[in-house]
Residue frames relative to the residue before (quaternion, step in Angstrom):
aa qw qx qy qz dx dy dz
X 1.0000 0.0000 0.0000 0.0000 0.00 0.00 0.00
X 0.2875 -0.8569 0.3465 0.2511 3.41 -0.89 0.65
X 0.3657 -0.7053 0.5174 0.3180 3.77 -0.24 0.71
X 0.7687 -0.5005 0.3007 0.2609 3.00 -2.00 0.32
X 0.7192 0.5101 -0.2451 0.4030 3.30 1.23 -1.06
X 0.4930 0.6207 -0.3837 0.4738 3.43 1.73 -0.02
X 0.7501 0.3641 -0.1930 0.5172 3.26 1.06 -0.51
X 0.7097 0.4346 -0.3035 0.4641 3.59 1.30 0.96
X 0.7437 0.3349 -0.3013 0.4940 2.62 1.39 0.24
X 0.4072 -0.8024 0.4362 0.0056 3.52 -0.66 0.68
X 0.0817 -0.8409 0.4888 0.2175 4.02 -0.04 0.70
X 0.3768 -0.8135 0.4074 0.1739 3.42 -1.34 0.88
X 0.0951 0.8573 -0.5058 -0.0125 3.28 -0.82 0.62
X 0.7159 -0.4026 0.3617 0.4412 3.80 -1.49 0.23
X 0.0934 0.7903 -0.5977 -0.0971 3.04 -1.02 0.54
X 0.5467 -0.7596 0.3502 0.0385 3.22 -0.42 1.97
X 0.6994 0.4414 -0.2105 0.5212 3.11 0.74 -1.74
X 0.6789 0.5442 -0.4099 0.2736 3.89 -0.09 -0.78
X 0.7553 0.4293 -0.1505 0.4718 3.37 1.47 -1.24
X 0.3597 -0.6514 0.6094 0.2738 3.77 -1.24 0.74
X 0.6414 0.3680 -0.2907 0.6072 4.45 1.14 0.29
X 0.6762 -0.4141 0.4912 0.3607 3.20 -2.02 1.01
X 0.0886 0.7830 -0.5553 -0.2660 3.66 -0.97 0.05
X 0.5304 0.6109 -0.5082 0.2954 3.45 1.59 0.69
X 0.4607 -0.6982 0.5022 0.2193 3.22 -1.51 0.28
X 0.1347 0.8706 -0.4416 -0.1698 3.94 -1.25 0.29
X 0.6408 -0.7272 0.2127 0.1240 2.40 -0.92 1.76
X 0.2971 -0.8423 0.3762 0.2464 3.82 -0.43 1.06
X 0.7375 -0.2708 0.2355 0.5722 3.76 -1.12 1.24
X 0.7577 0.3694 -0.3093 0.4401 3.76 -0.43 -1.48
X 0.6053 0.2664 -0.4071 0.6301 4.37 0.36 -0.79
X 0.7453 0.2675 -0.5056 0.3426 3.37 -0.84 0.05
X 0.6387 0.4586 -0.4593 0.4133 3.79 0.71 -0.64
X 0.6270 0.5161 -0.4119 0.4134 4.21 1.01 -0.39
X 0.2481 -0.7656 0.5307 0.2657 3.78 0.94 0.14
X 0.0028 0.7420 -0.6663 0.0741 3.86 0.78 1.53
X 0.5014 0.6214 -0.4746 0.3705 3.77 0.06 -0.04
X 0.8343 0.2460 -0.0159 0.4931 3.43 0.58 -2.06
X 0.7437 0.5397 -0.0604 0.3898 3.26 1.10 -0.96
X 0.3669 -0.6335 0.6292 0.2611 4.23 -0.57 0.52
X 0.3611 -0.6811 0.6208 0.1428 3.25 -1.24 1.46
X 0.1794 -0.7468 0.5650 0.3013 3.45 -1.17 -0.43
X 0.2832 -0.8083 0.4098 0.3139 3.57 -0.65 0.85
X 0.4664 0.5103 -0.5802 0.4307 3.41 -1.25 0.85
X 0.7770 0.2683 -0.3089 0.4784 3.82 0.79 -0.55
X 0.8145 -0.5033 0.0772 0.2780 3.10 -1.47 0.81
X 0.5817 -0.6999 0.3004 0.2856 3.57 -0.86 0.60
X 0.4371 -0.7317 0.3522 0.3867 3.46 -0.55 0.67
X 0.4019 -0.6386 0.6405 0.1429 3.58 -1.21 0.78
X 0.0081 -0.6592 0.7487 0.0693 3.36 -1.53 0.92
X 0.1240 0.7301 -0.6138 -0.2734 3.72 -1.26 -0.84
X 0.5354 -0.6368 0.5454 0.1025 3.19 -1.89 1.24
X 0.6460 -0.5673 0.4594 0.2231 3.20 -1.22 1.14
X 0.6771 0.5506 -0.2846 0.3968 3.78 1.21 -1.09
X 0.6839 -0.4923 0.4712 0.2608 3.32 -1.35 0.65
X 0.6564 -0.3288 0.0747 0.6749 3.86 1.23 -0.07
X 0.6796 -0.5174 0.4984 0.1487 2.82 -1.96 0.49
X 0.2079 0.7358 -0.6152 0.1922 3.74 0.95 0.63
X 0.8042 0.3987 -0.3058 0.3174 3.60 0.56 -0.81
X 0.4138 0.4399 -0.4762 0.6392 3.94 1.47 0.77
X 0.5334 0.7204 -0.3791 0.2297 4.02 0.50 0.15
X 0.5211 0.7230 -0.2006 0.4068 2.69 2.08 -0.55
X 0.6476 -0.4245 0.3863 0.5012 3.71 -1.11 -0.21
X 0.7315 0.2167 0.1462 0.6298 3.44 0.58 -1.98
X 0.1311 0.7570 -0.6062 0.2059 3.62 -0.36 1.83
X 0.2952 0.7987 -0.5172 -0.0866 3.52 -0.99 -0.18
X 0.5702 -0.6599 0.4799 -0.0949 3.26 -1.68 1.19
X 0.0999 0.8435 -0.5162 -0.1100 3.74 -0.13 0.51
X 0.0033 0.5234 -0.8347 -0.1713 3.63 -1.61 0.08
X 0.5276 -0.6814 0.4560 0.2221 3.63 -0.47 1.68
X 0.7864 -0.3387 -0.4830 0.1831 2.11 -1.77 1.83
X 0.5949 0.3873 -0.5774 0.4034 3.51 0.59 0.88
X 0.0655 -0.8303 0.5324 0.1514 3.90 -1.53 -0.21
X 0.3317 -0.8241 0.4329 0.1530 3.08 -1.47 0.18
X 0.0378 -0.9408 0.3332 -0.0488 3.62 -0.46 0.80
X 0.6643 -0.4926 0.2131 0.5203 3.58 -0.12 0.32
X 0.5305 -0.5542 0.4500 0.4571 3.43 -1.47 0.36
X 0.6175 0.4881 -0.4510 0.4207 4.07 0.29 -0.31
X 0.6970 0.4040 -0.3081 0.5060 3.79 0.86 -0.51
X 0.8555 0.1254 -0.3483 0.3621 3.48 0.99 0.02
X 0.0569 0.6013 -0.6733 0.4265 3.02 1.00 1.92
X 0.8511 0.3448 -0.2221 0.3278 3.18 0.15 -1.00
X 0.6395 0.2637 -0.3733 0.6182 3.76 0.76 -0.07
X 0.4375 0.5443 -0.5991 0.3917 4.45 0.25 0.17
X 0.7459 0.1748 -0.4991 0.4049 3.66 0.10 1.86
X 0.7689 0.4015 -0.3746 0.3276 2.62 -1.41 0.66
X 0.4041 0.7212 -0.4499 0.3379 3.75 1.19 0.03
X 0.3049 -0.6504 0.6953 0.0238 3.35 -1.19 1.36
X 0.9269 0.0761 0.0042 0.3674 3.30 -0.83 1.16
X 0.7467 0.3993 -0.1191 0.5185 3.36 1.79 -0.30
X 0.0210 -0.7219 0.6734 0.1579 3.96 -1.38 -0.11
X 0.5756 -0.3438 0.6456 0.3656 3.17 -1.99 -0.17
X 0.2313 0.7026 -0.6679 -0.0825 3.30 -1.25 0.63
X 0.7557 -0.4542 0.2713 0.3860 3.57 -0.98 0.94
X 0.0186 0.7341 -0.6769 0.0496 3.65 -0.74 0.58
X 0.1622 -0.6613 0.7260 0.0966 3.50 -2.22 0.31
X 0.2687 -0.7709 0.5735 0.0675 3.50 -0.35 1.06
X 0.2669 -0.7015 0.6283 0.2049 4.44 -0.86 1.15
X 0.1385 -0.6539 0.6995 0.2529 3.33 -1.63 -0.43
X 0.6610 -0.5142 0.3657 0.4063 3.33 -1.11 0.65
X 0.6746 0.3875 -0.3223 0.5393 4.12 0.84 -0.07
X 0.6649 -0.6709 0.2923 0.1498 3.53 1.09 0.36
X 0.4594 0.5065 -0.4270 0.5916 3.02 1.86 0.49
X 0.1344 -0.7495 0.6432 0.0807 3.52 -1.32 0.50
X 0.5345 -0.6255 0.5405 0.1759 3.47 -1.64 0.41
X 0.0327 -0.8008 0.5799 0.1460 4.08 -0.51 0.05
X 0.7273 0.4626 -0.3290 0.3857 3.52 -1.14 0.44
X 0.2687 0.7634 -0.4941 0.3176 2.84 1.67 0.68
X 0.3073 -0.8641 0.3910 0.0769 3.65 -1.64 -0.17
X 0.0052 -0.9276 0.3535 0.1203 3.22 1.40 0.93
X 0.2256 -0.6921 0.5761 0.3717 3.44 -1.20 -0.08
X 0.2203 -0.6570 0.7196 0.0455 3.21 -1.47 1.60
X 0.1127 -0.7870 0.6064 -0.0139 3.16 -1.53 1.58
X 0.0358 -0.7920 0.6058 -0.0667 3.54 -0.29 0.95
X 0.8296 -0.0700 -0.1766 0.5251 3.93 0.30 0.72
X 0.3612 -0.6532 0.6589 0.0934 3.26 -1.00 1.44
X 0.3045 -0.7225 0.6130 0.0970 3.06 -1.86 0.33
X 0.5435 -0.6795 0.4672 0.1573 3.03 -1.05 2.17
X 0.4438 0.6583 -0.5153 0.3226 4.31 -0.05 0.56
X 0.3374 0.6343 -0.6187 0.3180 3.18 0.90 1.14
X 0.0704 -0.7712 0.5953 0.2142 4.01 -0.71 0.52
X 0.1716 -0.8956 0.3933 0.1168 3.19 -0.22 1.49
X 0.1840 0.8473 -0.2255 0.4442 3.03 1.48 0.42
X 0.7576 0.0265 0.0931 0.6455 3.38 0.57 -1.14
X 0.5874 0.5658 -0.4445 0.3705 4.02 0.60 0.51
X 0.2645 -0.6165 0.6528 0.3519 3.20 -1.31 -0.03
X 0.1924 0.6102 -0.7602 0.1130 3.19 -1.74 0.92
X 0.3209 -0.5976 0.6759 0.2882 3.57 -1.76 0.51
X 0.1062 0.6239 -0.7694 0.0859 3.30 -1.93 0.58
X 0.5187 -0.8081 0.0914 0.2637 2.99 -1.31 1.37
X 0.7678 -0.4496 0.2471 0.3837 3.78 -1.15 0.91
X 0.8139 0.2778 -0.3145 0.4018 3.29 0.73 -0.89
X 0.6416 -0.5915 0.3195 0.3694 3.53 1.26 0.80
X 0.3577 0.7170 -0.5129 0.3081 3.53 1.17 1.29
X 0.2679 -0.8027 0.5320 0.0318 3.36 -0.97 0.95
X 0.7728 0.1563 -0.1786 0.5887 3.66 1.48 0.03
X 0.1135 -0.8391 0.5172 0.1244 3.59 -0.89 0.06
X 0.7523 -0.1890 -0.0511 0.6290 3.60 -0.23 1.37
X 0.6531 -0.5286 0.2157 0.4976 3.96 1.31 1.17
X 0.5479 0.5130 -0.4421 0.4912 3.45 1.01 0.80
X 0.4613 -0.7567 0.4403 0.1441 3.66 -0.93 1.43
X 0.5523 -0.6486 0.5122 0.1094 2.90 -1.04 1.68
X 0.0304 -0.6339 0.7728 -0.0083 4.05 -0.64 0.72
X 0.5189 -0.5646 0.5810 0.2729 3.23 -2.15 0.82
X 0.4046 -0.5981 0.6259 0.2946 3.24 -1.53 0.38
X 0.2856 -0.8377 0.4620 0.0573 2.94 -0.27 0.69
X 0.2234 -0.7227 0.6358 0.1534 4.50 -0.51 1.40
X 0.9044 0.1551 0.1460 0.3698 3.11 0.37 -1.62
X 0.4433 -0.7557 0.4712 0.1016 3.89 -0.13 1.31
X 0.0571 0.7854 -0.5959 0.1574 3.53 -0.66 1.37
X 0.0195 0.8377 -0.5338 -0.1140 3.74 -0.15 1.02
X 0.5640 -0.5895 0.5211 0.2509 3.12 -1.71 0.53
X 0.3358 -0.7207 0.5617 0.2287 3.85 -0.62 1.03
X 0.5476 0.4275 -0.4526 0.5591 3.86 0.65 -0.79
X 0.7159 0.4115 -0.4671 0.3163 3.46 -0.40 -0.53
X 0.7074 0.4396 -0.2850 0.4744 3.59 0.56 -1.43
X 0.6743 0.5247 -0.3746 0.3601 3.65 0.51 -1.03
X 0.4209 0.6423 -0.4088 0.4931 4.03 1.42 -0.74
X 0.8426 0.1980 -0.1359 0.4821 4.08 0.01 -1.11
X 0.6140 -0.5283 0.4094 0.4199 3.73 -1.11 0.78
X 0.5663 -0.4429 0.5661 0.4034 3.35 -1.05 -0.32
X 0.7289 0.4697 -0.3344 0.3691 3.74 0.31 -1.03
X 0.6525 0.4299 -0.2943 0.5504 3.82 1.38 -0.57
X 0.8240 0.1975 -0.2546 0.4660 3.95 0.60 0.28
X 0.3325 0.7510 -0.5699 0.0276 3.12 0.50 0.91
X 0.6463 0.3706 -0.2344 0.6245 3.52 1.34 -0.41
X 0.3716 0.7101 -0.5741 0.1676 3.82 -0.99 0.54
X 0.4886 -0.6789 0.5155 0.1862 3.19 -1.99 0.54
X 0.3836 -0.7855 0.4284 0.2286 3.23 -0.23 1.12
X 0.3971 -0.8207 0.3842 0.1457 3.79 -1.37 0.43
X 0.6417 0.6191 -0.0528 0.4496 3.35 -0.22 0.17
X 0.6633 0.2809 -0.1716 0.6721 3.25 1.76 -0.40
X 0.7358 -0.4738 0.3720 0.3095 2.83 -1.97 1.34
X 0.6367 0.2313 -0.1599 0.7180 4.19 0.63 -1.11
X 0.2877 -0.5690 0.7385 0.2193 3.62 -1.55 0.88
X 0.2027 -0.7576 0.6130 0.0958 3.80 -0.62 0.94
X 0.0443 -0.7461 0.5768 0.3296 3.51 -0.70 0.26
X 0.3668 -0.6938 0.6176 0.0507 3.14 -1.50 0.85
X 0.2910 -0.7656 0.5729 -0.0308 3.43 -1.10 1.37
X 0.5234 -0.6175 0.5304 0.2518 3.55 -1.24 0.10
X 0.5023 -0.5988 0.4245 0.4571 3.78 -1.00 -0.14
X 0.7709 0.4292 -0.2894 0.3712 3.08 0.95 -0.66
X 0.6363 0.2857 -0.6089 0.3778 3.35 1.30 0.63
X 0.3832 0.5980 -0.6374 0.2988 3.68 1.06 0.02
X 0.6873 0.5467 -0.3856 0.2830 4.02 0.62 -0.28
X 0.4258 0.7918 -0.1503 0.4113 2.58 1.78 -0.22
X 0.7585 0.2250 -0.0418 0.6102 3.07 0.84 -1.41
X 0.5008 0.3860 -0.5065 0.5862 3.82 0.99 0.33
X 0.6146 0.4876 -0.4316 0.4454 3.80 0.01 -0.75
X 0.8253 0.2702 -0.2947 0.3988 3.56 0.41 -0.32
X 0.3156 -0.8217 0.3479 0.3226 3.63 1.44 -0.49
X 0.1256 -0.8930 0.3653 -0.2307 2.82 0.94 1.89
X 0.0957 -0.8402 0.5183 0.1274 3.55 0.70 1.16
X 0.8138 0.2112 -0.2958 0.4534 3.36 -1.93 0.28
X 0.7944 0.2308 -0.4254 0.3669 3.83 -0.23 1.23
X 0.3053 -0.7259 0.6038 0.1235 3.50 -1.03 0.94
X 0.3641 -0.7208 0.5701 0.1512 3.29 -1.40 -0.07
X 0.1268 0.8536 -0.4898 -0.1242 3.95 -0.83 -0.12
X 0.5730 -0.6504 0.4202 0.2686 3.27 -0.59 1.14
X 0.5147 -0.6234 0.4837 0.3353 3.63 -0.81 1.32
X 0.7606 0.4505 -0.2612 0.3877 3.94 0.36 -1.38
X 0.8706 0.0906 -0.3084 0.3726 3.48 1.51 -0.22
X 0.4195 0.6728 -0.4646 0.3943 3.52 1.01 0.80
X 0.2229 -0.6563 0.7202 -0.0308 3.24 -1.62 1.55
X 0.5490 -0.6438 0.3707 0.3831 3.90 -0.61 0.73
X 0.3996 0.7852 -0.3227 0.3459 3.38 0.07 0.21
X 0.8380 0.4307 -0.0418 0.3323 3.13 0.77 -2.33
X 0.4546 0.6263 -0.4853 0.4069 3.52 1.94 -0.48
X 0.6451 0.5468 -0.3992 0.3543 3.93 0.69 -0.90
């Protein structure tokens, strides 16, 4: 049966097709050496640096832009005025974005995650792990792959609503982050090119492609 919170919340992904520009990002030696994914930044130290496959950066010029290095992203300061609440486990930290001619943008906005949230109900999901009931692999933990999203209501019901509306889920081989409806309205209300959404109660892994 599905619960409510399956049906509010909504995973995010690139969306390629919509856009005529690269909208992934790569991250430079120094962001990848700050583990901004796993790890709390601290402000005051330097900003993280991506660069874009595109020929310039006309399409982050906009009011309401955004950028991925998968499953985290990055997006203009006006767009993350508007989603800076409610993160579980996460902030904006400052970011500069390159172009392939060596000019770059500032005031960028990455999202740094540093504690996922355990509201998988494995119970009712679909995920593979391995058959013969391993749980580690040369002492490195095994996470489910995960087909099919099941959340846990004790878990979600424990934190307001206003402190998780964006978060990275735990427990799974890809940390997805996972958004609310009301900021997926967000980013439709503004017409936020290059990013789709799927509904927790109907997405099967597969459909982001």
């Amino acid at each position: 049966m599905i619960n409510r919170y399956e049906e509010a919340y909504y995973i995010l992904y690139p969306d390629d097709d919509t856009v005529e520009y690269d909208i992934d990002l790569m991250p430079s030696p120094y962001t990848a050496s700050t583990h901004w994914k796993f790890e709390k930044l601290n402000f005051g130290d330097k900003p993280l640096s991506f660069t874009s496959d595109n020929e310039d950066l006309d399409f982050l010029k906009v009011e309401h832009a955004i950028a991925f290095s998968v499953p985290n992203f990055v997006v203009t300061a006006k767009l993350k005025k508007l989603l800076d609440v409610g993160i579980y486990g996460g902030q904006f930290y400052p970011a500069i974005i390159h172009d392939e001619q060596g000019n770059y943008i500032e005031g960028m906005w990455a999202l740094n995650t540093y504690k996922e949230l355990d509201c998988i109900d494995f119970k009712r999901s679909q995920y593979y792990m391995p058959s013969d009931g391993s749980k580690e692999i040369d002492g490195f933990k095994i996470y489910a792959d995960m087909d099919v999203y099941r959340l846990r209501e004790d878990v979600l019901d424990a934190i307001p609503e206003e402190e998780r509306l964006i978060f990275q889920v735990a427990g799974a081989s890809v940390n997805e982050v996972f958004v609310h409806k009301r900021v997926v309205d967000i980013f439709k209300g503004n017409k936020v090119k290059g990013v789709k959404f799927f509904k927790v109660s109907e997405f099967s892994d597969g459909d982001q492609h």
